[in-house]
C-alpha positions as CSV (number, residue, x, y, z in Angstrom):
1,X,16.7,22.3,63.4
2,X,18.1,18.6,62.9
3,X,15.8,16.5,60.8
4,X,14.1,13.6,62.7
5,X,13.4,10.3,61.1
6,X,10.1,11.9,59.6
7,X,10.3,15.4,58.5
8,X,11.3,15.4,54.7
9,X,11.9,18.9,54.1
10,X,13.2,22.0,56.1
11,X,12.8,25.8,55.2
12,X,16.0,28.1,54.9
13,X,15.4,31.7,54.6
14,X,12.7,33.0,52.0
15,X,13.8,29.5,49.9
16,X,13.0,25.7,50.5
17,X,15.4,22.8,50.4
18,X,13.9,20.2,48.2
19,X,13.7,16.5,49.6
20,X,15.6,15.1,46.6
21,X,18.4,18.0,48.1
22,X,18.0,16.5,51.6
23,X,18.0,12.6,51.0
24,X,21.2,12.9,48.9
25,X,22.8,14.9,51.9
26,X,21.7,12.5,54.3
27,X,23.1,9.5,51.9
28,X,26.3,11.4,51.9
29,X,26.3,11.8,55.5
30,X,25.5,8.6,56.8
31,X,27.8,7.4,54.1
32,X,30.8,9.0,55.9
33,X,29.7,7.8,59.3
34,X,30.1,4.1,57.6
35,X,33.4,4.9,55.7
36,X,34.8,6.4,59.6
37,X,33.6,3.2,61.3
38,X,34.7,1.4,59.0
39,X,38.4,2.4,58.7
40,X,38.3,2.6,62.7
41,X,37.4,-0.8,62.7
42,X,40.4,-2.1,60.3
43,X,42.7,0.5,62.4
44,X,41.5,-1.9,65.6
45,X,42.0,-5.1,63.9
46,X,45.8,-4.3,62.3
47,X,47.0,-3.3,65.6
48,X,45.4,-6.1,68.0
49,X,46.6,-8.6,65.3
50,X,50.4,-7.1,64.9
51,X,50.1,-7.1,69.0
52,X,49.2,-10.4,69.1
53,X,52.1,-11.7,66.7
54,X,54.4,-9.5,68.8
55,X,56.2,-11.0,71.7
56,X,57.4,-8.1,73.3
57,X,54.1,-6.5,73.6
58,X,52.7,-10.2,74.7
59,X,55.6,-10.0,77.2
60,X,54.2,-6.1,78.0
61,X,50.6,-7.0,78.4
62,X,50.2,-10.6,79.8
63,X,52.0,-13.5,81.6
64,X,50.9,-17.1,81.4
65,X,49.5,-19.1,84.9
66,X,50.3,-22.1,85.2
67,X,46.9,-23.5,83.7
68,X,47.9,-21.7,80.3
69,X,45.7,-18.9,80.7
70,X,46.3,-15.1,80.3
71,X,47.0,-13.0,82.9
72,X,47.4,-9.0,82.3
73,X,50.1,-7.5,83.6
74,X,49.5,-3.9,85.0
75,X,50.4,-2.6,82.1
76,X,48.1,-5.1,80.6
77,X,45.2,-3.7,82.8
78,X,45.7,-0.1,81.9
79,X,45.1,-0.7,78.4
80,X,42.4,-2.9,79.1
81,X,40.4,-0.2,81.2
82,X,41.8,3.1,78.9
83,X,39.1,3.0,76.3
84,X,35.9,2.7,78.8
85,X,37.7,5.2,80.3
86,X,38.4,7.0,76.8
87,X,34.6,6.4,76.2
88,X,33.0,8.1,79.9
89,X,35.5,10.7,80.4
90,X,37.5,12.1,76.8
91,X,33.9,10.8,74.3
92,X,30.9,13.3,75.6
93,X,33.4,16.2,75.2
94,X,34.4,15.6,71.7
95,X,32.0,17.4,70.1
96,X,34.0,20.7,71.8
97,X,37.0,20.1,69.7
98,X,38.2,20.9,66.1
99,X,37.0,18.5,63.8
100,X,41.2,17.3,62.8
101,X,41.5,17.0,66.8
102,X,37.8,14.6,67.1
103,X,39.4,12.4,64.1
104,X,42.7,11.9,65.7
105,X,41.0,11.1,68.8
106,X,38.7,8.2,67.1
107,X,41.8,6.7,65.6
108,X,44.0,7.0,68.8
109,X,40.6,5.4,70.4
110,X,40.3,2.7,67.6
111,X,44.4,1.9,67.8
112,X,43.7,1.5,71.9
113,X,40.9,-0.4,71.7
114,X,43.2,-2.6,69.0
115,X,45.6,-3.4,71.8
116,X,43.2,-4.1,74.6
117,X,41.8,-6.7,71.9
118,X,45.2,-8.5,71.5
119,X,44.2,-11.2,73.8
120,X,41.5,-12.3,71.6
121,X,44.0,-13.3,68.9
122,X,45.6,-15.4,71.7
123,X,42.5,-17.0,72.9
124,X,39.9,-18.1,69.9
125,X,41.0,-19.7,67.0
126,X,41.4,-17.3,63.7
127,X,38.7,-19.7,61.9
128,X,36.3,-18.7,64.9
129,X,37.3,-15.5,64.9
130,X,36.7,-14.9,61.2
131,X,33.7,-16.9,61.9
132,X,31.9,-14.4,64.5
133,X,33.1,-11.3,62.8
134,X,30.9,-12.4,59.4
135,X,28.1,-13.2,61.8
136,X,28.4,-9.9,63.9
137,X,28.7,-7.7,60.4
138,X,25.3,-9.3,59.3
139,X,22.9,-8.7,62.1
140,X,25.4,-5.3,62.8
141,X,23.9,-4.4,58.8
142,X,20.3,-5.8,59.5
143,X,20.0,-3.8,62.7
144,X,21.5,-0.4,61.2
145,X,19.4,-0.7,58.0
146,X,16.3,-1.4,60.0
147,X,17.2,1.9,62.5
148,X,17.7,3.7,59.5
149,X,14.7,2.8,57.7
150,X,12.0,2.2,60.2
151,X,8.9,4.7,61.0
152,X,9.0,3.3,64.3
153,X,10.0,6.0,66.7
154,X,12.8,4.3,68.8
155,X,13.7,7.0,71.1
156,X,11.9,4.9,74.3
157,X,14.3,2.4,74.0
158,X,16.9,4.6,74.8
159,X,16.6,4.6,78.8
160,X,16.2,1.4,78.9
161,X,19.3,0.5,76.6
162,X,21.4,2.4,78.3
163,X,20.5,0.9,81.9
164,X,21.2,-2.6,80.2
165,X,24.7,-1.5,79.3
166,X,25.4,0.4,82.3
167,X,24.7,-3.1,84.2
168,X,26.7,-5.1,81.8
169,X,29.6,-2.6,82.5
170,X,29.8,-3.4,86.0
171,X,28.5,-7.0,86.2
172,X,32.0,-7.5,83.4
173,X,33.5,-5.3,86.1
174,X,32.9,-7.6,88.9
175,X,32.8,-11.0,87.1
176,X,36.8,-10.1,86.7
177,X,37.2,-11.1,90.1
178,X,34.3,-13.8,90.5
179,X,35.4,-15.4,87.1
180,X,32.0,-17.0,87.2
181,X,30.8,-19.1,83.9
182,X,27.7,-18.5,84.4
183,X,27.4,-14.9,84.9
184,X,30.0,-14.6,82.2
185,X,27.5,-16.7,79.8
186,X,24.4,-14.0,81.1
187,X,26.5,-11.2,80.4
188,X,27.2,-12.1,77.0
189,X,23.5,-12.9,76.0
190,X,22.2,-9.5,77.5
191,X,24.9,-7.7,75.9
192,X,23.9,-9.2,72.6
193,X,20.5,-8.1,73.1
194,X,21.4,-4.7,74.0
195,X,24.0,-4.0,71.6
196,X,21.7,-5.2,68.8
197,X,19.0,-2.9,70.2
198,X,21.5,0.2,70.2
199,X,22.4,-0.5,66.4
200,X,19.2,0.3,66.0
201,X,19.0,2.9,67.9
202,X,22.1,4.8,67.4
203,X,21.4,4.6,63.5
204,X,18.1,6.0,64.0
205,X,19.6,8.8,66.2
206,X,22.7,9.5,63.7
207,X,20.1,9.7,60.8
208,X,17.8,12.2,63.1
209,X,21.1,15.0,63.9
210,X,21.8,15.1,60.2
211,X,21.4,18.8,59.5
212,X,21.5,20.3,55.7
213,X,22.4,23.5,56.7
214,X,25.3,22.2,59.0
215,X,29.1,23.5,58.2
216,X,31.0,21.0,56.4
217,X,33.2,21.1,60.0
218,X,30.3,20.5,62.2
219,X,28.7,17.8,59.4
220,X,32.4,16.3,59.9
221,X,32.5,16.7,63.4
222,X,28.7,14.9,63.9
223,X,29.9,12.2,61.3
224,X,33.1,11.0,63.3
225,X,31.0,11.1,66.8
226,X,28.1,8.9,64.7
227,X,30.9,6.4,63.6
228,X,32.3,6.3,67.4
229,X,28.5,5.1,68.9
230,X,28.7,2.7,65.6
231,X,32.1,1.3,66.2
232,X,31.1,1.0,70.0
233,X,28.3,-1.2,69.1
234,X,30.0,-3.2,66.3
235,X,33.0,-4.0,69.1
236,X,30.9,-4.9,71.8
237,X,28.4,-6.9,70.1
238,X,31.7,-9.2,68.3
239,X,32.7,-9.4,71.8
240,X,29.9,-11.1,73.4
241,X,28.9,-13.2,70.3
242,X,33.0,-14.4,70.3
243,X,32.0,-15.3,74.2
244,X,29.4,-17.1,73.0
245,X,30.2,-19.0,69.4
246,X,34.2,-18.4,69.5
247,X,36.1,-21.5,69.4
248,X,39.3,-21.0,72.5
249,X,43.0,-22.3,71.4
């Protein structure tokens, strides 16, 4: 039975693990969850960067209009759409695969996400971009700690989360072709909202499956999928706070 954000201790057998046993697992665990997100993250960066500094793959992915704006090319598209559709069709059936086979999918997923990211590097300004990321990695760590520490039971918030994101998904969708300001400027400050509510959330959740009798492959296999739902919100909340604060070339 996976320990939710209350229970302390759990029986095995005739014995009893002791709570000083559990909260150094859990430590452990979530430990790894941060060190996988964290590399994932890097991963995402090197390659949108080197992408971005590359003109063959800026040749690849994107032409310029006349107005000096971006325009992807079908490769460009492709990679733009392959890690939502990494993240709705390959992600919910990770947990199925051998934990080597779930890592090298997170770090194919993180390398994608890397080059669908390459524009940014050719839109905002490095300083803003350095700028948001510092912003996004403190109230990213404010929001985790608080899911991670709070007695608050946060598992309501969860439908109502997810119906936030599912509309931000297809009002992004559609706003490609409207290329409306303002719904782009809505967008972003409902996706911060949400995102910052599933840090929470998600960090809650991750704590919650932490199991102390789990198989160091299936305590593996649970830490890379934890670090994909933390990567996920760490991305998406840089990406609306860069619509928002980011300083364009």
């Amino acid at each position: 039975m996976a320990l939710t954000p209350r229970q302390r201790t759990i029986s095995m057998g005739t014995g009893a693990t002791s709570r000083a046993d559990i909260d150094e697992g859990l430590r452990s665990y979530m430990l790894r969850v941060y060190n996988y997100m964290s590399i994932g993250l890097a991963l995402t960066g090197v390659v949108a960067f080197t992408a971005a500094t590359s003109p063959a793959i800026q040749d690849a992915l994107y032409t310029r209009s006349a107005t000096g704006g971006l325009q992807p090319s079908i490769l460009g598209w492709i990679v733009t759409f392959a890690p939502l559709a990494f993240v709705f069709m390959i992600a919910p059936a990770m947990r199925r695969f051998s934990a080597p086979t779930v890592q090298l999918l997170f770090w194919a997923f993180a390398g994608l996400m890397g080059l669908s990211l390459t524009h940014i590097f050719l839109t905002y300004t490095g300083t803003s971009i350095a700028r948001v990321f510092f912003i996004t990695a403190s109230v990213f760590a404010a929001m985790s700690l608080y899911g991670y520490t709070t007695k608050r039971d946060l598992s309501g918030l969860g439908s109502f989360l997810f119906m936030g994101l599912i509309g931000i998904v297809i009002a992004s969708v559609v706003n490609i072709f409207l290329q409306s300001s303002m719904m782009h400027f809505i967008i972003s400050i409902v996706g911060v909202l949400v995102f910052v509510g599933l840090t929470a959330y998600d960090t809650q959740n991750i704590k919650s499956e932490y199991d102390v009798s789990d198989s160091g492959d299936v305590a593996r296999k649970k830490a890379i999928y934890g670090a994909l739902r933390l990567y996920l919100d760490f991305i998406n909340l840089f990406i609306m706070m860069l619509h928002l604060f980011g300083n364009r070339e």
